[in-house]
C-alpha positions, 0 to 999 in steps of 0.5 A: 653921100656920093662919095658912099655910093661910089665906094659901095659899087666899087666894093661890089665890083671888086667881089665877082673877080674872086669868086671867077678866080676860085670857080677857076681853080675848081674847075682846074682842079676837075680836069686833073683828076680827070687826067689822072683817072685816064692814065690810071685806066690806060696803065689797067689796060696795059698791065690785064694785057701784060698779065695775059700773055704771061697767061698764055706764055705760062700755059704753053710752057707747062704743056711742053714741059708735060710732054717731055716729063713723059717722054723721060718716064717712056725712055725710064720705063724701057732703061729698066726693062733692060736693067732687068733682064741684064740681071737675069741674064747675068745670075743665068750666066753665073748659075752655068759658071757655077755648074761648069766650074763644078765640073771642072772640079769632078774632071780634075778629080777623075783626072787624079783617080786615072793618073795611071789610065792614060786614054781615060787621062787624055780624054779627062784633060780635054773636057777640062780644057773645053770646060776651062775655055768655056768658064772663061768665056762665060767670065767674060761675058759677065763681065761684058754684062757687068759694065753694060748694066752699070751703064743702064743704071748710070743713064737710069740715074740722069733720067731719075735727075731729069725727072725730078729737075722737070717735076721742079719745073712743072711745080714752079710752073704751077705755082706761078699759073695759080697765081696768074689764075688767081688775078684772073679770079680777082679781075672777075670778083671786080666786074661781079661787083660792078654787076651787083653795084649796077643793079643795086642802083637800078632797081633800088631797095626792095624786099622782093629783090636782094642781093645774098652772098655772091648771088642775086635774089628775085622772089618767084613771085616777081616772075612767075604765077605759082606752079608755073614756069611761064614769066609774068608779062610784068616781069619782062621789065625787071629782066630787061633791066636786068639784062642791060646792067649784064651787057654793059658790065659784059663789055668791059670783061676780057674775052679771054675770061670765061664767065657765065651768068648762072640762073639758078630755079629754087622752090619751096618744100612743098611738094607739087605733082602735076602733068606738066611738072612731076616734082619740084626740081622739074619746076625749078628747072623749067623756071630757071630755062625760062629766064635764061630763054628771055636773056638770050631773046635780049641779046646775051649770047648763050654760051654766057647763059647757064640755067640749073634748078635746084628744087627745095634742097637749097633753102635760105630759111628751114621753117614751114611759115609762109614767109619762110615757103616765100622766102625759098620760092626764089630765081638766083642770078650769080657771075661765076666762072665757067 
């Protein structure tokens, strides 16, 4: 029996040495994911980084772009002015060529009919010769005009070129900005989620609170006595649980990403007429001011902030039951883009 009880504790002692040995390698195992996972943040940073300056890179070079597009239309625009009037010039040119050739003509004409009439002779031969110097220097200066207008519209060509080679450039520019806007909007789709993730989390499974879409819902009920815009003094807890989720998911947001948290104020169909609210967008706004005044009074900055009432025009549910009026009585709270 000695012999058993010996053998028994060393069977006892030989078990714990495992179990050390396999909580070990769990543990191992934890600070390598852990590892992994900050390398994967540190290589995030660094590519939201690389895609920022690209961003700006891209911006600057579509704006001198711009402006050298309208420089080239200016000096377009002028090349043409002269086109124009080198054309003019060149058919007013033409029409006294005409008109003095046709003289010309007349004189040769006269000169034949006074081929015996030596005074009237002499004077007909030197108004065709004034009238031959000048067709000839009207020919000349046409042709000096032809050739200054060929040059016009040969530099009017290039320019036609560079505008179409700059409209290429802008519109690649373009395209690879809208993609760069486009990662910026998925960058923001991501924090929204965080945001609903987070608050989801806080204030749990509620019906008077629900997520709708892209939007945040909290029923009137919650915040405000009916036909009032001032908030419960019980609603302060929502709001400050809801402002801490926005500061601690604004931390994480690029600067460079311009987002506002939307409050927007929806009542039902029931028309209010009151002194201190005429209708019911009046209502609507009031409300939505009010929350976003309590957000602020929390630490968000204002320029985040943005607050719009919507009145009755926006409902969730078309229906004149009571549920239906409580369902549309609603705040909606929405991470958008400015």
């Amino acid at each position: 029996m000695a012999g058993a009880f010996r053998h028994g504790r060393r069977s006892q002692l030989n078990y714990w040495p495992g179990f050390v040995d396999a909580l070990s390698t769990l543990v191992l195992a934890i600070v390598f994911l852990l590892s992994i996972f900050m390398l994967g943040q540190f290589f995030l940073a660094r590519e939201i980084s690389g895609r920022d300056t690209v961003l700006e890179r891209l911006n600057r070079q579509l704006s001198e772009l711009t402006d050298l597009l309208a420089l080239e239309r200016s000096s377009r625009r002028q090349l043409q002015v002269q086109v124009d009037g080198l054309r003019s010039t060149i058919q007013t040119g033409e029409a006294e060529r005409g008109r003095l050739q046709a003289e010309l003509d007349g004189a040769a004409a006269a000169e034949r009919r006074a081929a015996t009439a030596g005074t009237a002779l002499d004077t007909e031969r030197a108004a065709t010769a004034r009238a031959n110097a000048t067709v000839d220097l009207l020919t000349q200066q046409i042709a000096a005009m032809r050739r200054q207008l060929a040059a016009l519209e040969e530099a009017l060509a290039a320019s036609e070129g560079r505008d179409r080679e700059s409209q290429a450039r802008i519109a690649d520019l373009g395209s690879r900005l809208n993609v760069a806007l486009a990662q910026r909007v998925q960058e923001l789709s991501r924090y929204r989620s965080d945001f609903f993730g987070r608050l989801r989390q806080i204030l749990g499974n509620r019906n008077d609170v629900r997520i709708v879409g892209d939007r945040f819902v909290l029923q009137s009920e919650v915040l405000f006595q009916a036909g009032r815009a001032e908030l419960r003094p019980e609603a302060a807890g929502e709001l400050d649980r809801i402002a801490a989720v926005i500061l601690d998911v604004a931390k994480d947001i690029p600067p460079d990403i311009p987002w506002i948290l939307r409050v927007d104020g929806h009542t039902d169909a029931r028309p209010i007429q009151s002194a201190t609210f005429p209708s019911n967008w009046s209502l609507s706004a009031a409300r939505a001011i009010s929350v976003v005044q309590y957000m602020v009074s929390k630490g968000l900055p204002p320029q985040r902030l943005g607050a719009t009432g919507f009145g009755e025009f926006q409902p969730l549910e078309f229906g004149t039951t009571d549920e239906a009026h409580s369902r549309n009585r609603r705040i909606e709270l929405k991470l958008t883009e400015r």
